[in-house]
Structures are given as structure tokens and as C-alpha cells.
N, C-alpha and C positions, 0 to 999 in steps of 0.2 A: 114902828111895827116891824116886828118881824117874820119873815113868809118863805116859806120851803116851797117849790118849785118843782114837780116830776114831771118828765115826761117817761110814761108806762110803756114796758115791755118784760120779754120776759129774759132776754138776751144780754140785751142792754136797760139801768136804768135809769136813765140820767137824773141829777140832783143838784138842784142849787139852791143856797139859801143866802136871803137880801133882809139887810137892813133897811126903810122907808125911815126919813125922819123930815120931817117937812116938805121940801120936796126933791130931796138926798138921797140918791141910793150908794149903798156901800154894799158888797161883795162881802159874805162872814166865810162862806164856804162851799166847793161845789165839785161833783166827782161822779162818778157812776158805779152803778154794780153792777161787775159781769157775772154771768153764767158760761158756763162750760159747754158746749153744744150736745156732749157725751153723756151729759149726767143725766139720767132720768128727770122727768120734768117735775114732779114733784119734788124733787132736791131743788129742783132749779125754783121753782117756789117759794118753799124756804128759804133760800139764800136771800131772795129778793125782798122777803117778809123779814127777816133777821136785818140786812143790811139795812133798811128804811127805818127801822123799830129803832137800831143803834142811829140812825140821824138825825131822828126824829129826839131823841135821849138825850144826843151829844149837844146840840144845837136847837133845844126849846123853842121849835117855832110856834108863833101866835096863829096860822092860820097854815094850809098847805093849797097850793093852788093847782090843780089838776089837771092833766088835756082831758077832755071827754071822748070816748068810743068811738072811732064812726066806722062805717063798712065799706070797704072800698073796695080792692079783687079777690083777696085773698079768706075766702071763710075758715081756714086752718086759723093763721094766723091770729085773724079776729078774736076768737074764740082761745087763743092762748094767751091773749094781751089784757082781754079780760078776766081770764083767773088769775092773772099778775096782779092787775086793778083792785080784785077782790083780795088777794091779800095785804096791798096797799092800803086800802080802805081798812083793812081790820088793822093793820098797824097805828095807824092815825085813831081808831075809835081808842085802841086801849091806851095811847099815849091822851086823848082829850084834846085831841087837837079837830079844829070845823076844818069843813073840808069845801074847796069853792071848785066847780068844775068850769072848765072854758073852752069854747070850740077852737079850733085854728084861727078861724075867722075873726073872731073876736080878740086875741093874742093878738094877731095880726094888726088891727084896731089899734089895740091900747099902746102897743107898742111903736107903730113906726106911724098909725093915726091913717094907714092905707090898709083897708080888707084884704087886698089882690095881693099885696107885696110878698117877692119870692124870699125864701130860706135864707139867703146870703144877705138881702136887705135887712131883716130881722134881726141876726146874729150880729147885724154889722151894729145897729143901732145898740143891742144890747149890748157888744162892748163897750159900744161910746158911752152909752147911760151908766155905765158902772168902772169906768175909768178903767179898764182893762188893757194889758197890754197887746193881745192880742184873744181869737175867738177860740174860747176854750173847746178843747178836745176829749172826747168826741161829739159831735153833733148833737147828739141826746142829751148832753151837758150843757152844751150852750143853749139847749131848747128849755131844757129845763129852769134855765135863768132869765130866761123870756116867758116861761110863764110865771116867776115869780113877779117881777116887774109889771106883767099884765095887770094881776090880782091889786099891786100896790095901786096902779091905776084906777081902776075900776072901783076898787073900794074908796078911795078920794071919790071919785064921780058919785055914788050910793051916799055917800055922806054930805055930800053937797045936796041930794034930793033925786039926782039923775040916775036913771040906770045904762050899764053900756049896754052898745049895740053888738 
């Protein structure tokens, strides 16, 4: 299986995509898109929309694993992360690719198999799980490859009969 990994913004967009193959993961490729903080946000849209279409093109993944929304201090922010989301979402619908959403919590879960576990526990696991030499740069990246790893999880568990938590 192979599964693309975002973590959504509209700044940064981190992107990882994971080979699964029994219970193997391999690293195909992973990167982010920036944006210009100067550029009109609608450019910056774009870019982020372009940039995901071309990786989603490059890199035919079988499934894209998503963080899902939540609302934390910031209602600027929120609400420009999700017009990111949305044209995330339309990239992935015109390439045919499904789309799996995950909370933190759940990443969290699949990944290091502790809910609470902080940022650097995660990132650290994920490069272990994917033989990395070190935790890719920037943060968004490396998150982005922890939710691919997530997804690879969790879909084993759904196929086994169990849903994650």
C-alpha cells in the first residue's frame, strides 16, 4: 500500500509518502510546500493546490492520510488552514485518490501506541519506523510521515475487523 501523508497549512505543507508492505514501511518520498507569507493568500492557495496535485501525480498514492481540523486559539488561523484543507481535498478528489482523516490523538495512537505522547516521541518513532537517518525537516514533514504510518496502521487494524481508537 501506498499512502501520502499531509499535514495541512497554508504556510507550510508537509508531505510524506510510505510504502506498507506487510509489515514494512519504506520512505518513497517527502517534502513540503512553502508559501511566501507576501503573496496574497489566494496565490498561496494555489500553490498549495498545485503543489499537492503535482504529488499526488508524481507519487500515485493508494490512499491520502489527513490530520483533521480542530480549533484551538487561533480563529484566523483555523479558518485559513481550512481553505488549505479544501483545496487539499479537491486535489485528492480530481486525482481519485480516498481520503482517511485522523485526529492527533489518534496518530498519536497508531503511531508510538500512546494517545499523550509528545511531538519529539512521535517524530522519533517515525524515523525509526522508516529507517531514517535522521527526523526530517521541517516538522510538518516529519508529521506528515507520521500520518502516513498512522493510516498504514489503522487500515491493518480495519482489515483485521477492529477500528482504531
Amino acid at each position: 500500500m501506498r499512502v501520502l501523508g499531509i499535514d495541512p497549512g497554508y504556510a507550510i505543507v508537509g508531505w510524506g509518502v510510505v510504502e506498507y508492505v506487510g509489515n514494512r514501511f519504506a520512505p518513497v518520498g517527502y517534502g513540503a510546500v512553502m508559501t511566501d507569507k507576501d503573496t496574497p493568500f489566494e496565490h498561496r492557495l494555489q500553490e498549495v493546490y498545485e503543489g499537492i496535485l503535482d504529488v499526488c501525480r508524481r507519487y500515485q498514492p493508494e490512499a491520502i492520510s489527513l490530520e483533521k481540523l480542530f480549533y484551538q486559539h487561533n480563529q484566523t488561523t483555523v479558518i485559513g488552514v481550512a481553505e488549505a484543507r479544501g483545496v487539499i481535498l479537491l486535489a485528492a478528489a480530481q486525482c481519485g485518490i480516498p481520503i482517511y482523516e485522523y485526529t492527533p490523538m489518534q496518530v498519536k495512537q497508531a503511531v508510538t501506541g500512546y494517545g499523550k505522547a509528545v511531538k519529539k516521541q512521535i517524530q522519533e518513532m517515525t524515523r525509526m519506523l522508516l529507517h531514517l537517518p535522521e527526523i526530517p525537516k521541517p516538522d510538518d514533514t516529519a508529521d506528515a510521515l507520521a500520518m502516513a504510518v498512522a493510516h498504514c496502521h489503522c487500515s491493518r487494524s480495519r482489515l483485521m475487523g477492529t477500528q482504531p481508537r
